[in-house]
Structures are given as C-alpha cells and as structure tokens.
C-alpha positions in Angstrom: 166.9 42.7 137.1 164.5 45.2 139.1 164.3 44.6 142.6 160.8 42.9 143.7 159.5 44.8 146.7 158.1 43.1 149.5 154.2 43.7 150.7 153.2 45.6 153.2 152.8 44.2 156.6 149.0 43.5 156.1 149.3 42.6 152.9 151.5 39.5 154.4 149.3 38.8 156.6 146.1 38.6 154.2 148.5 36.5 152.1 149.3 34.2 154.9 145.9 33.5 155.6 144.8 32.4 151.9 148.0 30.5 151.9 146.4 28.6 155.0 143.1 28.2 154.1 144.0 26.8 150.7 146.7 24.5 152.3 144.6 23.3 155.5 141.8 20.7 155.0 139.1 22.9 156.8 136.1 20.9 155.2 137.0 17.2 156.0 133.8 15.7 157.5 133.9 15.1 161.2 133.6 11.3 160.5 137.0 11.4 158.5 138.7 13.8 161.2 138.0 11.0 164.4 139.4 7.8 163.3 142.0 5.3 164.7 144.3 6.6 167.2 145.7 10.3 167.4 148.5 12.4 168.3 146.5 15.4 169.0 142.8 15.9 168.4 142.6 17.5 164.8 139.1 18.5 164.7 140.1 20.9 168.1 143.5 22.1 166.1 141.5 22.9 163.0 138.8 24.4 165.1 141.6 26.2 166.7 143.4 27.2 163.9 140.4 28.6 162.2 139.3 30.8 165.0 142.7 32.2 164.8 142.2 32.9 161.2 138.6 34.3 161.7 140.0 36.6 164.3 142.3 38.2 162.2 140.6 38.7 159.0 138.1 40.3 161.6 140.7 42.4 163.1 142.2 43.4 159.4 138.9 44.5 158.2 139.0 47.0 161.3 141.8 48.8 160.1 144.4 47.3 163.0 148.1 46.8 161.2 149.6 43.3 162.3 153.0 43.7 163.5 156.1 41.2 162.1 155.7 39.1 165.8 152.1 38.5 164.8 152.8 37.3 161.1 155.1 35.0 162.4 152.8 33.9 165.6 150.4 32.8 163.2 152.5 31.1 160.4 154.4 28.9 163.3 150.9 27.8 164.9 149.6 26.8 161.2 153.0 24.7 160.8 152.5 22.7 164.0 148.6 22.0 163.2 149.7 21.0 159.7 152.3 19.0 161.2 149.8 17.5 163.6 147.2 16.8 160.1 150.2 14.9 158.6 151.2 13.1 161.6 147.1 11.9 161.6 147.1 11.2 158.3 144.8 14.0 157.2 147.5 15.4 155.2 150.0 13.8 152.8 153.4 14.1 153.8 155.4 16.3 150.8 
C-alpha cells in the first residue's frame, strides 16, 4: 500500500478551519444561543472562536506559514467551545 503523505503545514491549517466551520453552529440565531441557564456564554465563545478563525484565514491569505504550535492552539480552543456548545445544549453529544 503507498504511503499517504501528510499536507503541508498550511494546508492543515486551511483544513482545520473548514473542519470547524462545518462542525460549529455559527448561524444559530441569538434567541436560540441565550436560553435557560449556562456554563459559559456561547454567543461570546462562538464570537470568540470565529474571530480566531477570521484571523487566520486573514493571516493565510498573507502568505504567513502557521507553525505545528499554532495548529494545535487553535484545534484545542475549538474543542473546549465545542465542548461548552454541548454542555449548553447547542450541540448534540456524539
């Protein structure tokens, strides 16, 4: 079996991000992201989470090259807002 090579550093980074975006809710109405009690205010995590995200496809398009400590930076901090979602009931549990 050939050996699958692995993406360049920006490559798994523009992957990461399409991974979040298609995994993180960013379009839930405000009304649906305020109800009932919270642990952790998701409208200010996805806010968060997407300024993150807008900040590096900016910084992509700019030519800069991500290094492995960013990649992972940025996949941790869209595990702990997804966790957050679930733990508010914005996103079912797997």
């Amino acid at each position: 079996m050939p050996r699958r090579s692995r993406p360049d550093i920006r490559t798994a980074m523009l992957n990461l991000i399409q991974e979040i975006r298609a995994q993180v809710p960013f379009d839930t109405p405000e009304s649906s992201l305020c109800r009932g009690p919270c642990r952790g205010c998701s409208k200010k995590l996805l806010e968060f989470l997407d300024t993150e995200l807008e900040e590096w496809e900016g910084r992509l398009e700019e030519g800069e090259v991500p290094r492995f400590g960013d990649l992972a930076r940025l996949g941790r901090l869209a595990r702990k807002v997804v966790a957050a979602l679930r733990r508010n009931g914005l996103i079912a549990s797997a």
